[in-house]
C-alpha positions, 0 to 999 in steps of 0.5 A: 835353871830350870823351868819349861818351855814358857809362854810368850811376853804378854801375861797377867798383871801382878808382880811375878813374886807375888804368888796368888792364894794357894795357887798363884798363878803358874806357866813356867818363864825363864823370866827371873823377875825379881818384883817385876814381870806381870802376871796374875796370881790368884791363879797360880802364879807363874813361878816366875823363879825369882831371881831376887829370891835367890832361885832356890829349888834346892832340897829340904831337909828330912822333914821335921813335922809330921806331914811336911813335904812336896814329894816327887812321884819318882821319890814318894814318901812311901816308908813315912806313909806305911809307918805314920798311917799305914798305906802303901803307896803301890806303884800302880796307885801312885801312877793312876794318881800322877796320870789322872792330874793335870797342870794348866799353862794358865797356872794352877792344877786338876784332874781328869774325873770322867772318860770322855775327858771332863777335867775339874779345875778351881773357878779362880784358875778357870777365871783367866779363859771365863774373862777371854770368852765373856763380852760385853752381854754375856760375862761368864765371870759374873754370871757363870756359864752352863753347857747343856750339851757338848755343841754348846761347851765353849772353847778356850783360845789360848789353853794348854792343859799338860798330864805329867806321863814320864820321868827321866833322870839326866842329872849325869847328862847335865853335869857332864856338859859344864865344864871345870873351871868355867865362869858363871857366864860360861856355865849358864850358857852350857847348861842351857845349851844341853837342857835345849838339846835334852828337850829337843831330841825327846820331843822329836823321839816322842812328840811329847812336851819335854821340860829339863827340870832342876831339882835340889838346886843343882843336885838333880835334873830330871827330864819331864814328859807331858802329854799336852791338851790344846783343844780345851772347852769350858763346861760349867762355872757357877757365879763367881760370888758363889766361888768366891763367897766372901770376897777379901775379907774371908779370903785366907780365913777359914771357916769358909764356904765357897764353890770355887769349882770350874769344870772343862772338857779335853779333845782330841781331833774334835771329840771328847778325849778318851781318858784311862786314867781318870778320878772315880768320884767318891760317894761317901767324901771325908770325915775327921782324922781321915787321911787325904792325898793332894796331887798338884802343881805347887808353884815355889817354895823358899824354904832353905834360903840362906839368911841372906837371901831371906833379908833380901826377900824381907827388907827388899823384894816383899815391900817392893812388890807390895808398893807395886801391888798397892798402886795397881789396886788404886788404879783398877779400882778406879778405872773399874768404877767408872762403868760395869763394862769397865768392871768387867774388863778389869776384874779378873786383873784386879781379884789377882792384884787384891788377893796377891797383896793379901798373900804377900802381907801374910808371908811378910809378916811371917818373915818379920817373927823373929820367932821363925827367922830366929830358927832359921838362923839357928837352923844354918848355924847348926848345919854349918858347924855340921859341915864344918866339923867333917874335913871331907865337906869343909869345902862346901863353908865358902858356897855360903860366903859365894850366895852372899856375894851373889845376892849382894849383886842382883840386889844391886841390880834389881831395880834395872832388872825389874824395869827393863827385863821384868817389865814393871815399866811397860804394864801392857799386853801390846808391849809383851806381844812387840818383845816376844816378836822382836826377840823370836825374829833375833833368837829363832835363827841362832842353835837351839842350845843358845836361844834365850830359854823362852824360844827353845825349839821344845817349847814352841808349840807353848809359846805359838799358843800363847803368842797367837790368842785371839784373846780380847786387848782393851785399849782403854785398860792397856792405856791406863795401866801402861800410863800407871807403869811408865810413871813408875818408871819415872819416879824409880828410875828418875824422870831426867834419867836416860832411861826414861827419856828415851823411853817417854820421848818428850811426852807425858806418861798419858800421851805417850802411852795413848801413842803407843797403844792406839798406833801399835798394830799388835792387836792384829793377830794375822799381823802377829802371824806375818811378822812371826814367820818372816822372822828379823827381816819382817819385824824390822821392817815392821812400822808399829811403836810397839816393837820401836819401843822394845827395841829400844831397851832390849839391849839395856834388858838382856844386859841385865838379864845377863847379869842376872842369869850368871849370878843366878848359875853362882847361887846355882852351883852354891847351893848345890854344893851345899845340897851335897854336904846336907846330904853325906849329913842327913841322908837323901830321905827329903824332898826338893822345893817346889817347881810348879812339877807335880808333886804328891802332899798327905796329912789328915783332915783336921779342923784347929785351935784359934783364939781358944776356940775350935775350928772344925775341919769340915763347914755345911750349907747351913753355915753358908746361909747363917753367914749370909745372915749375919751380914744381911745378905749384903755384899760380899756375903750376898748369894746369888738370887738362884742359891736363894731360891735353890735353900728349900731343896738342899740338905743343910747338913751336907759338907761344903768346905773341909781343911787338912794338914796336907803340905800346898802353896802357889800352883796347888789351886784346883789340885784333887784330894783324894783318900785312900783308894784314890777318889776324888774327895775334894779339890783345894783351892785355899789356905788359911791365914796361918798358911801364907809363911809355907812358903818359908817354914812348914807347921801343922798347928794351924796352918790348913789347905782349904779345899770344896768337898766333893758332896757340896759339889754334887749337892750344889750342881743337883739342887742349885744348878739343875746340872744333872747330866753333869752330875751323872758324869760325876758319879758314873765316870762318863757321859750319859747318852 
């Protein structure tokens, strides 16, 4: 396994398979939720990775269309750049690239575009911190917010921003440290114990974040060294009905005309951060045909799995997700229209739950095409009778049979997981605060190497962040979703179960919900504080529900949570050796699935065929008021009264929205796109409809990013906004005086 040091326990709402839009959103949990743990996705996602899903981080193979592939800045794609579109990819260009993009903890990508640390992100990824900083008189969601000087930038209370600046293969380290003939169990344990050890010791030698990496399911292990950023301060968003131009009906469609732009700035000790390497703005932009480049964080992808691990994922885990999704909707729908204040508490969770149910209806549908699952099991069939014909790799034919087994567990097991572990029965940040608490008081005083991977000592500083956010908790939406979840609870689980009523203690799901939220203290972050750093003592000492309630089905969840991790090293070490085997056959040319770990994408903007009609790669203002038009103004097609007022001043023409080929998925939300010398041309924050199966399968027929093109940046920041010192940042590359 690998993911970096995580956050603390309380997060988002939304499934953690349920990847948002192109970006889903992301921050790296060692959490293996099948369906289950909460978090939002319209955003990145969290690339929670999934157990349920079989933890593939295994290669692909070379790729098969033209522009495929989430290539690694230690491995590029260089000898299919010079032979398809002849560019070099110069190691000074690529570590430019690499430096000036940026990972946001929160989930999703960006990229430094100025000297004094000015980072351009999605408004969808900025959504998260715009709700934490907006009240009940002032909600920067809705309305948007405009800094007119740095005193007035607005600080984030719980942002971390990483900038990939190192890569070391360790891959000889980690292998070295697992012994032969250990079990499953013994196997997790080791491997966890030398990725902790890895990560300390280069935090310790360079002050770095430091994450152990699996790629290629086990085939390599790279360390990965990030430059963190904590001090983080919004600077502009326009109104969400701006970036979010449309609503659901034209989310994952294209044409599209959406602002989807959030901007913030980086400091250090106080002052704006000096940034080397950062996005010259491009003043020209893109036209058909042109090549373009993304640099991001793409989420997951699964798109070696063995077939059946694809079954589960289609006949299993896709429908259970969408039923949890269709719940949450229904009941932030309701709460949300009770009042505009209740709207505002619930929108950022309820934009992540519609857009994630929309993203998972199009990958389900992907995987019920007999067309694409006939390939993908042709596909196996034909690498089997590979490595089955050479006597030298005959051996690798049982992994297959191993995966099986092992997914036959977990599905076994994937109910208890998603309950307990995943959280799915306690839909509530108070709970999330109580079970980081209680298992920091356990896990801190053990080594470093045999704490659950979330406390490793690397990622402390990560998990402190997170865990003591002076981020608002409402306790009437903590009520309502934490009733919807413990009903669930009863109705998976059995109301007469042992679970749930030890869980519900002889009351309702309404009452005891209402008990636990109004009794529980974690709302209290001095509180948190004091129980944080008194360790077990302080926590079991504690009076407070929350942490009760935790306690009683922690040992119920790490066992499961066992079970989980060691079939999970069993699918582990299976798809490595089979990792190996498509190697000897077909090279090492590919690149692995995705890690949410920068990755570089390319491929031409280029517009496409649907229903016989031509789509064109690039979409105008003018489009944007014709479509307001068509629908008389009226929502979701309304524009803000200022973009009314703002049309006599803008050039129609202008591009605004552009798509092309370029390979995304989950965490690539906010990612640059640059063209050849580097500039900043646009910023994806989309794919189209035909784009929700990437996750399984790659095409370029239809299959587009979406990103905003950067002279509809400028043209809207100018004329709509009146934001011309931001402007002028853009274009000079640092601050005017």
């Amino acid at each position: 396994m690998s993911p970096p040091a995580l956050q603390c326990s309380h997060r988002k709402r939304v499934p953690s398979d349920c990847l948002i839009r192109d970006c889903r959103r992301s921050g790296q949990r060692e959490h293996f939720a099948p369906f289950l743990s909460i978090m939002k996705t319209k955003k990145p996602l969290l690339p929670l990775l999934s157990m349920g899903l079989g933890l593939s981080l295994w290669t692909v193979a070379a790729a098969s269309f033209a522009d495929e592939g989430m290539w690694l800045y230690s491995d590029p794609p260089r000898a299919q750049l010079k032979e398809r579109y002849d560019f070099e990819a110069t190691p000074e260009w690529l570590e430019h690239l690499q430096k000036s993009s940026v990972r946001f903890n929160s989930g999703g990508s960006g990229s430094f575009i100025s000297e004094d640390g000015l980072i351009l992100s999605n408004h969808h990824v900025g959504a998260d911190t715009l709700q934490k900083v907006s009240t009940e008189g002032k909600d920067y969601l809705k309305i948007g917010f405009q800094a007119k000087s740095l005193a007035e930038e607005i600080k984030a209370p719980d942002l971390e921003l990483n900038v990939l600046m190192s890569i070391e293969d360790v891959t000889a380290r980690v292998n070295a440290a697992v012994k032969p003939g250990a079990s499953d169990e013994e196997s997790f344990k080791q491997r966890r114990a030398v990725m902790a050890d890895i990560e300390k010791e280069s935090k310790d030698q360079t002050g770095e974040r430091s994450d152990v990496v699996t790629l290629y399911q086990g085939g390599r292990y790279h360390l990965y060294r990030f430059k963190r950023y904590t001090d983080v301060r919004v600077v502009f968003a326009p109104e969400q009905q701006a970036a979010f131009f449309g609503g659901d009906p034209d989310n994952f469609e294209y044409p599209r005309y959406d602002l989807d732009v959030c901007f913030f700035r980086a400091y250090e000790n106080g002052q704006p951060a000096r940034i080397k390497n950062y996005l010259r703005w491009s003043k020209t932009g893109t036209k058909d045909g042109d090549l373009v480049f993304v640099s991001g964080h793409p989420g997951r992808t699964s798109r070696l799995f063995t077939m059946p691990e694809l079954d589960y994922v289609r006949d299993t885990q896709m429908p259970r997700a969408l039923q949890r999704l269709f719940r949450m909707e229904v009941n932030l729908l309701s709460y949300s229209g009770r009042s505009q204040e209740n709207a505002r508490r619930a929108k950022e969770d309820l934009f992540g739950v519609q857009n994630s149910r929309k993203a998972r209806n199009g990958g389900l549908a992907g995987l019920l095409d007999p067309e694409l699952m006939g390939k993908k099991a042709a596909e196996e069939k034909a690498l089997r009778e590979k490595i089955g014909a050479r006597e030298d790799l005959r051996d690798a034919l049982a992994a297959y049979d191993r995966i099986a087994a092992a997914q036959k567990v977990i599905a076994e097991n994937a109910r208890a997981y998603s309950m307990l572990e995943g959280g799915a029965a306690f839909d509530s940040e108070l709970f999330g605060i109580a079970r980081t608490l209680l298992r920091a008081g356990e896990e801190r005083p053990k080594l470093n190497g045999e704490r659950l991977r979330e406390f490793a000592e690397a990622g402390r500083e990560s998990l402190e962040l997170a865990l003591f956010s002076e981020k608002p908790i409402y306790n009437d939406l903590e009520e309502l979703l934490l009733t919807d979840s413990l009903t669930y609870l009863a109705e998976q689980m059995g109301f007469s179960s042992p679970l749930a009523q030890k869980v519900l203690a002889g009351k309702s799901p309404a009452a005891r919900a209402t008990e636990l939220v109004t009794g529980s203290k974690m709302h209290d972050v001095a509180f948190r504080k004091k129980l944080y750093e008194g360790g077990q003592a302080a926590v079991d000492a504690a009076d407070d529900p929350m942490i009760a309630l935790a306690r009683s089905v922690d040992g119920e969840a790490r066992a499961v949570r066992k079970i989980m991790e060691a079939q999970g090293e069993a699918k582990q070490q299976s798809h490595a050796q089979i990792a190996k085997a498509r190697f000897a056959i077909e090279g090492t040319s590919n690149y692995p699935d995705a890690t949410f770990t920068l990755r570089l994408a390319f491929g031409p903007v280029k517009g496409y065929e649907e229903g016989g009609k031509q789509i064109p790669a690039h979409t105008t203002f003018a489009g944007l008021y014709e479509r307001s038009n068509d629908h008389q103004n009226q929502a979701p097609f309304d524009l803000p009264k200022i973009w009314l007022e703002a049309k006599p001043r803008i050039d129609l023409a202008t591009p605004f929205n552009f798509v092309c080929t370029a390979d995304i998925i989950g965490g690539n939300s906010g990612s640059p796109v640059v063209d050849r010398k580097g500039e900043f041309v646009g910023i994806i924050f989309d794919g189209n409809i035909q784009s929700l199966v990437l996750d399984f399968a790659y095409t370029e027929t239809r299959a587009r990013a979406v990103s905003v093109d950067c002279r509809g940046i400028v043209e809207a920041l100018g004329k709509v906004y009146g934001a011309d010192g931001l402007v002028t940042e853009l274009m000079t590359g640092h601050r005017g005086n």
